[in-house]
C-alpha positions in Angstrom: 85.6 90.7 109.9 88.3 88.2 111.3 89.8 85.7 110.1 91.7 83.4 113.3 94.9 82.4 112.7 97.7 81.7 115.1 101.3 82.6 113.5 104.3 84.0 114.6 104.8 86.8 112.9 106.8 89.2 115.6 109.9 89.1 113.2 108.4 90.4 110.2 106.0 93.2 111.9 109.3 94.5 114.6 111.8 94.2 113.0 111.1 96.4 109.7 110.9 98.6 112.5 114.1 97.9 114.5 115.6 95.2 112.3 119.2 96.0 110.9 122.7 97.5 111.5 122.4 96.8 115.0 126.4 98.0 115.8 125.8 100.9 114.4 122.5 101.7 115.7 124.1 101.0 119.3 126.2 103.7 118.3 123.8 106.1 117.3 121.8 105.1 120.9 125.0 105.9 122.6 125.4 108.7 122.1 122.3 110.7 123.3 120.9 107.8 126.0 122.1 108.3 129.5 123.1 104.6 131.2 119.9 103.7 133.3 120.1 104.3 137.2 118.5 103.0 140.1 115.5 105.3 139.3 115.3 103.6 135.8 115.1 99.7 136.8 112.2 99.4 134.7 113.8 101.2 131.5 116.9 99.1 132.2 115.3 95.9 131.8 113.3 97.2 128.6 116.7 98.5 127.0 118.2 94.5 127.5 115.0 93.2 125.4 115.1 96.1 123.0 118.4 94.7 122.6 117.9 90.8 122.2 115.5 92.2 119.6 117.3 94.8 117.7 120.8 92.3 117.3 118.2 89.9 114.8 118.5 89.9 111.6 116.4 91.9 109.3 114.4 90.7 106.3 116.2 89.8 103.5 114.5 92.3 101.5 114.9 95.7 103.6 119.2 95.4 104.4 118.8 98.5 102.7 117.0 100.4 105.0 119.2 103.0 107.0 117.4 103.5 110.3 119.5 105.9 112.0 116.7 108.6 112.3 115.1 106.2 114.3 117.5 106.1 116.5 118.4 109.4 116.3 114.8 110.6 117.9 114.5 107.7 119.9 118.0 109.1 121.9 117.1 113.0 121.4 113.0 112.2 123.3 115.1 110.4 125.7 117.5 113.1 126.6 115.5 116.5 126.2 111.9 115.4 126.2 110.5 117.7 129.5 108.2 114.8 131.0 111.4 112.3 131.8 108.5 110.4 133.3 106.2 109.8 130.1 109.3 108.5 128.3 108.7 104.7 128.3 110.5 102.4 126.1 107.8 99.5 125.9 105.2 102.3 125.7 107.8 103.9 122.5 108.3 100.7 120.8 104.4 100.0 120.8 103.8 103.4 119.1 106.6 102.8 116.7 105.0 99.3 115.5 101.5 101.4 115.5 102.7 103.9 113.3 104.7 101.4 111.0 100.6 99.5 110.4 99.1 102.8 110.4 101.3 104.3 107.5 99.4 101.9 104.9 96.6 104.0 105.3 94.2 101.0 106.0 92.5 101.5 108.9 91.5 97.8 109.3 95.5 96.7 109.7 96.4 97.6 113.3 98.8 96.6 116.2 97.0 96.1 119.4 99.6 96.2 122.5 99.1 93.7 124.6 96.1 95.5 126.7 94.1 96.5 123.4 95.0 92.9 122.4 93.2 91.4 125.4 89.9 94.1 124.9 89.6 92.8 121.1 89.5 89.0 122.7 86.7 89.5 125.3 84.6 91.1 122.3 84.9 88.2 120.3 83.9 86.3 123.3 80.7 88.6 123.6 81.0 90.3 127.4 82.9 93.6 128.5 82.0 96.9 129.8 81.7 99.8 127.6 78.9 101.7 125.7 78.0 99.1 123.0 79.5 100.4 119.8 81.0 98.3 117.5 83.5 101.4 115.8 84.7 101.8 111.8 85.1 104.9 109.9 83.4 106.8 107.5 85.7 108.5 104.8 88.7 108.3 107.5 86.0 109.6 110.3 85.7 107.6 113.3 82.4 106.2 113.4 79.6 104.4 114.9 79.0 101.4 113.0 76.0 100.0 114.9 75.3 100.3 118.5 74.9 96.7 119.8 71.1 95.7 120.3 70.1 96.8 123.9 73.4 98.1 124.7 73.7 102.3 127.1 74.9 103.8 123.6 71.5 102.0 121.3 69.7 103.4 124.3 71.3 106.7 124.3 70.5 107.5 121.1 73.4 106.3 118.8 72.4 105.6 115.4 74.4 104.0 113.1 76.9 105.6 111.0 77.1 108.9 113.3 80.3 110.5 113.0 82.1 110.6 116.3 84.3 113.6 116.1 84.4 114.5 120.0 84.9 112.3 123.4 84.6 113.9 126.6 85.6 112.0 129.8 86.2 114.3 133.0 86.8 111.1 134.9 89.7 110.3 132.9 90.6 113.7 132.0 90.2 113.2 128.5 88.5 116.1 126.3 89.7 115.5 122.8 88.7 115.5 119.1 89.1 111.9 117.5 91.0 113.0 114.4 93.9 110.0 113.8 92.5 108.3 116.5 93.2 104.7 115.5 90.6 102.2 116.4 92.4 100.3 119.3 92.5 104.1 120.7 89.1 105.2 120.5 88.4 101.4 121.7 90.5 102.5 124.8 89.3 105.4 125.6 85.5 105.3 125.0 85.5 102.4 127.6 85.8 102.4 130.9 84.1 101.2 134.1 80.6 100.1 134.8 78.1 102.9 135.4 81.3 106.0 134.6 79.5 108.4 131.8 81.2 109.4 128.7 80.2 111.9 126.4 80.1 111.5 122.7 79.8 114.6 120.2 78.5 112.9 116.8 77.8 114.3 113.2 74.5 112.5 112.1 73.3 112.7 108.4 70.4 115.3 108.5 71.4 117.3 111.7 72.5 120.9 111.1 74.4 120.9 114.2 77.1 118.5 116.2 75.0 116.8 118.9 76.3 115.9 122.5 75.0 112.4 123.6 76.1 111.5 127.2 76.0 107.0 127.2 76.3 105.6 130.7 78.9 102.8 130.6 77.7 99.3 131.6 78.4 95.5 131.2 77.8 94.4 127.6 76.6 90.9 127.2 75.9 90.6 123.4 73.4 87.1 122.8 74.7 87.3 119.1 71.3 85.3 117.9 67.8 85.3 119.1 64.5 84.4 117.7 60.9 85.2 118.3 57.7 84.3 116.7 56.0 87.4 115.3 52.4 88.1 113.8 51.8 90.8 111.0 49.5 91.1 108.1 48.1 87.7 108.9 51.4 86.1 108.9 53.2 84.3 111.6 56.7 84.2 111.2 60.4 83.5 112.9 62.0 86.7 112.9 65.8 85.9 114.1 67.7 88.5 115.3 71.4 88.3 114.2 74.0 90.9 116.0 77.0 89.9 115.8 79.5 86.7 114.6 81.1 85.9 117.5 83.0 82.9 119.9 79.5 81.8 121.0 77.2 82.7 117.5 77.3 79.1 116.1 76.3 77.7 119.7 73.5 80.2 119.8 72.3 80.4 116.0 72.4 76.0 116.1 69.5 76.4 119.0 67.7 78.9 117.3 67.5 76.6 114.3 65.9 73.7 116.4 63.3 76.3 117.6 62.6 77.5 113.9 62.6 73.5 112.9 60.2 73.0 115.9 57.5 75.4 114.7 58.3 74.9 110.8 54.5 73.6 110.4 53.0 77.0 111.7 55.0 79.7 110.2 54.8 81.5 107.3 58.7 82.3 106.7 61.9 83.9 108.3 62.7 86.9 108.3 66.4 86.9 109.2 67.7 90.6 110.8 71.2 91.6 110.6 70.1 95.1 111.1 73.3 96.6 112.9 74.9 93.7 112.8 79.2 94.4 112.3 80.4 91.2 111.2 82.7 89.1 113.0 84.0 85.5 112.1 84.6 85.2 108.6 84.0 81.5 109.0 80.7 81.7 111.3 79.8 83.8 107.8 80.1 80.7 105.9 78.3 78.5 108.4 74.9 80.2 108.5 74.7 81.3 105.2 75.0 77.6 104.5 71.8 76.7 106.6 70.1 78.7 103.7 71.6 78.0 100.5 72.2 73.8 99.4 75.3 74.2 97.2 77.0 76.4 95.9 79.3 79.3 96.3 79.2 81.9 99.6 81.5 84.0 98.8 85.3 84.2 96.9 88.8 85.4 98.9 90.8 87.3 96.7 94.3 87.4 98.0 98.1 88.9 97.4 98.9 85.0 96.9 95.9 83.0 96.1 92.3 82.5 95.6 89.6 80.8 96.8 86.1 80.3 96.5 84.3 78.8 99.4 81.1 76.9 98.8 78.2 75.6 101.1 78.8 73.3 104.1 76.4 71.8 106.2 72.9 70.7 106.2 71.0 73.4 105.1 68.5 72.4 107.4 66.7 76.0 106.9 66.3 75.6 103.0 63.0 75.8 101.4 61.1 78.0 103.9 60.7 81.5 102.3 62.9 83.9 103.5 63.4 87.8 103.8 66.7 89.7 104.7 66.9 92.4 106.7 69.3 95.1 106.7 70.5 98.9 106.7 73.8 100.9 107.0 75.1 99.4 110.0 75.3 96.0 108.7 78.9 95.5 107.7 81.5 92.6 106.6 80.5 89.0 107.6 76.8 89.9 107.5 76.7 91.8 104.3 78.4 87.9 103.4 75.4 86.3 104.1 73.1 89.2 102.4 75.1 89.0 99.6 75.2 85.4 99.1 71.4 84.6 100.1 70.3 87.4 97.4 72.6 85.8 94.5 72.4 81.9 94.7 68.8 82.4 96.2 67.6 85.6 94.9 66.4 86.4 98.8 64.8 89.6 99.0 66.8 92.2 101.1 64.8 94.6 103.2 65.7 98.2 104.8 68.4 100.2 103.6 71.8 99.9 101.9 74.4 98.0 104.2 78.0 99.5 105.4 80.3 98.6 102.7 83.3 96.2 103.9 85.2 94.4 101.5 87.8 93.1 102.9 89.0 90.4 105.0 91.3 90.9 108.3 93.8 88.1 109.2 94.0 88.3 113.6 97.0 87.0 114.9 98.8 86.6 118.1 102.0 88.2 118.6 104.8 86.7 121.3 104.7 90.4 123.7 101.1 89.3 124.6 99.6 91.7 121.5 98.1 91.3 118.0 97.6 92.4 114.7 95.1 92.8 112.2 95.7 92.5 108.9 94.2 93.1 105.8 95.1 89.7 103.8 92.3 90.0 101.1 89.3 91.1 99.7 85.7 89.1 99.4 83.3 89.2 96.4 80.1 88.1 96.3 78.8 84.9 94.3 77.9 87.4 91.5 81.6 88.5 91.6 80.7 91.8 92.9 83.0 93.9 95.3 81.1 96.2 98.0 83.6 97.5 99.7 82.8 101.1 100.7 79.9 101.2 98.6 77.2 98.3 100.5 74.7 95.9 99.0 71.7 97.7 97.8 68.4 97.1 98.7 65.3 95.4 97.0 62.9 96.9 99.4 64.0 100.4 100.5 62.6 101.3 104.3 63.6 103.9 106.2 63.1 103.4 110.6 60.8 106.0 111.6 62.6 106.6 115.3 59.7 108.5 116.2 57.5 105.9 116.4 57.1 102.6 118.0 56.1 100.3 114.9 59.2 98.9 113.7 58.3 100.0 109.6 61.0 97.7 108.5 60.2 94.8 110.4 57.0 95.1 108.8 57.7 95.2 105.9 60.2 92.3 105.6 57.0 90.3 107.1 54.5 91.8 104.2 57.3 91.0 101.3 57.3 87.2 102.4 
C-alpha cells in the first residue's frame, strides 16, 4: 500500500549514511583513492557531488557516529577491487543507502535509485512491460503475491503466493537464486522487453518438487476495475472485478458504479472480487469502501507520532444493495481495507479463502537524485481494532479454485451466498 506524499527527505535518508566529520573522512578517502584521470571524467564529477553532500551537516542526534569504516572500504574497493570498471561511485552510494533501509529488516522500506524509482511510477499509473506479478514475501521468501488478471505470468501458470526462489534469464545473463533479493531487484530483473522469456523456478504449497515456469514478457495494461452482469442459481448480479488501486482506479471504479446504478432494478446484488488484488492507494481504499458503507469508520492509522481514524466520505451511492466479498491469499493491503471494513460496519459476507496479511502502511516519497523511498510510517487496524498483518482476514465462506476446471467454484458461490 502507498501512501503519496511529496517531502524532501534526502538529508535525513544520505546523510546517516555519509553525514559527519567530513575533514576527517577526506582524510581517510585520501589516503587509499587515486586522483581521477582523463579515463575517470565520470567518477570525477560524482566525487565533487559526493562532496557537496558529505561537507552537510549530520543529524543532530547521530554526531556520534564514527564513519571511518565507511570510508575505509569505500577507498580499499576503489584501490584493489579487480573490476576497476564495476567500481561506480553513484552505483556505490545507491547500494549504501539500500543497505542502510534494508538493515531494518522490513522489507516494505526501500530506496529505489532513480531507474527503480521511475518502474514503481508507471505501475501506479497501470502500463509497463513485464510478466504481471505484483511481488511481496513470504516469511522473507520472495514471492508472488498475485499475478495481475490476464497478464503472460496468470497465464503461465503463476498462482498466488508461489515462492520464487530461482530466475533464469540467458538473455540478460542472469541465472541466480533470489535469496536477499530486495524487491526493487527482483522488480529489475524479472522485467525486461516485450516478447523476451524469463524463467521462474517457484515453491507452490502442495508440490513435492520446485517447478520451472517459463512467462513470456509483454505489455501490461492493468484496467484496475471492471464489471459484468453474471447469471447463477437464478440470480443475476454485478460481479465487479477489482485488481488493483491505482492512478486511474477511482476514474474507472466511478463508471462502473453508473453501470451498476443503471441496472440496479434487475439485479440481485454485487458481488465485489478483489481476488488477487495487491493493494495500492491507501486513499483509493477509503474512497470505495465508502460507496458501501454510510458512516462510520474504514479503517484506523496507528503511527510512531499520531493516530487517526478515518471515517466514510462520499455518497455511498452503492449502499443497500446486498453485497458479497470476494477474496483469497493474494488479496493484500488496501483491499484487505475494504474486506475488512465492509465485514465489520456491514457484516458483508467474505467469500474464498484467507487474504495475504499486510498491515502496514508505506509512506512513497520523492527524493532530489531522481529516486524514492518507501517507508513504513504505520500500521492499519480494522474498524473492529483488529491487526492482520501477516496473518490475513479469515473467511466466512471457505472456497477453494478448482484450477482444473473451468467453473469458477468461488464465483459461484459468492453469487449463491447473496
Amino acid at each position: 500500500m502507498q501512501f503519496t506524499k511529496a517531502s524532501g527527505i534526502i538529508s535525513a535518508i544520505l546523510l546517516v549514511v555519509v553525514g559527519m566529520f567530513a575533514q576527517q573522512r577526506y582524510e581517510v578517502v585520501g589516503k587509499y583513492l587515486p586522483a581521477p584521470d582523463q579515463d575517470k571524467k565520470n567518477n570525477a564529477q560524482t566525487y565533487t557531488e559526493f562532496a557537496q553532500l558529505i561537507n552537510a551537516d549530520a543529524p543532530e542526534n547521530r554526531q556520534d557516529v564514527d564513519f571511518q569504516t565507511f570510508w575505509e572500504v569505500w577507498g580499499l574497493l576503489e584501490r584493489d577491487y579487480i573490476e576497476s570498471e564495476d567500481v561506480d561511485a553513484k552505483t556505490m552510494v545507491d547500494g549504501a543507502i539500500s543497505g542502510l533501509t534494508a538493515s531494518l529488516g522490513d522489507p516494505y522500506t526501500m530506496y529505489l535509485p532513480p531507474k527503480e524509482n521511475e518502474r514503481s511510477a508507471q505501475d501506479l499509473a497501470g502500463a509497463f512491460h513485464g510478466v504481471g506479478i505484483e511481488l511481496g514475501y513470504v516469511d522473507g521468501i520472495l514471492a508472488a503475491v498475485s499475478p495481475l488478471s490476464g497478464s503472460p505470468a496468470e497465464s503461465a501458470g503463476i498462482l498466488p503466493q508461489d515462492l520464487i526462489i530461482h530466475v533464469s534469464d540467458p538473455a540478460k545473463d542472469l541465472d541466480e537464486d533470489t535469496n536477499g533479493w530486495t524487491l526493487p531487484e527482483a522488480v529489475e530483473k524479472i522485467r525486461g522487453p516485450k516478447g523476451s522469456p524469463v524463467t521462474l523456478t517457484v515453491v507452490r504449497e502442495g508440490a513435492t518438487e520446485p517447478l520451472d515456469i517459463e512467462v513470456t514478457r509483454d505489455e501490461i495494461i492493468v484496467e484496475s476495475v471492471e464489471v459484468e452482469f453474471v447469471e447463477h442459481a437464478g440470480k443475476r448480479v454485478a460481479h465487479i472485478s477489482l485488481s488493483r488501486f491505482g492512478q486511474r482506479t477511482a476514474e474507472e471504479w466511478n463508471g462502473v458504479v453508473e453501470n451498476v446504478l443503471a441496472e440496479r432494478g434487475e439485479i440481485d446484488g454485487i458481488v465485489l472480487d478483489m481476488r488477487n488484488n495487491p493493494g495500492g492507494f491507501f486513499d483509493g481504499a477509503i474512497g470505495i469502501a465508502s460507496d458501501f458503507i454510510e458512516d462510520g469508520t474504514i479503517v484506523s492509522q496507528v503511527g510512531k507520532f499520531s493516530s487517526k481514524d478515518f471515517e466514510a466520505v462520499g455518497e455511498a451511492r452503492l449502499t443497500g444493495i446486498p453485497t458479497v466479498v470476494l477474496v483469497n491469499k493474494g488479496s493484500a493491503s488496501a483491499s484487505e481495507i475494504v474486506a475488512g471494513a465492509m465485514r465489520d460496519d456491514l457484516q458483508t459476507p467474505i467469500v474464498g479463502t484467507n487474504t495475504f496479511g499486510k498491515g502496514t502502511v508505506q509512506d512513497r516519497r520523492e527524493l532530489s537524485n531522481g529516486g524514492g523511498i518507501h517507508i513504513t510510517v504505520s500500521k492499519w487496524l480494522l474498524p473492529g481494532g483488529s491487526w492482520i498483518h501477516e496473518e490475513g482476514i479469515p473467511v466466512d465462506v471457505e472456497v477453494e479454485q478448482d484450477f482444473e476446471t473451468e467453473a469458477d467454484e468461488q464465483l459461484e458461490r459468492a453469487i449463491e451466498e447473496l
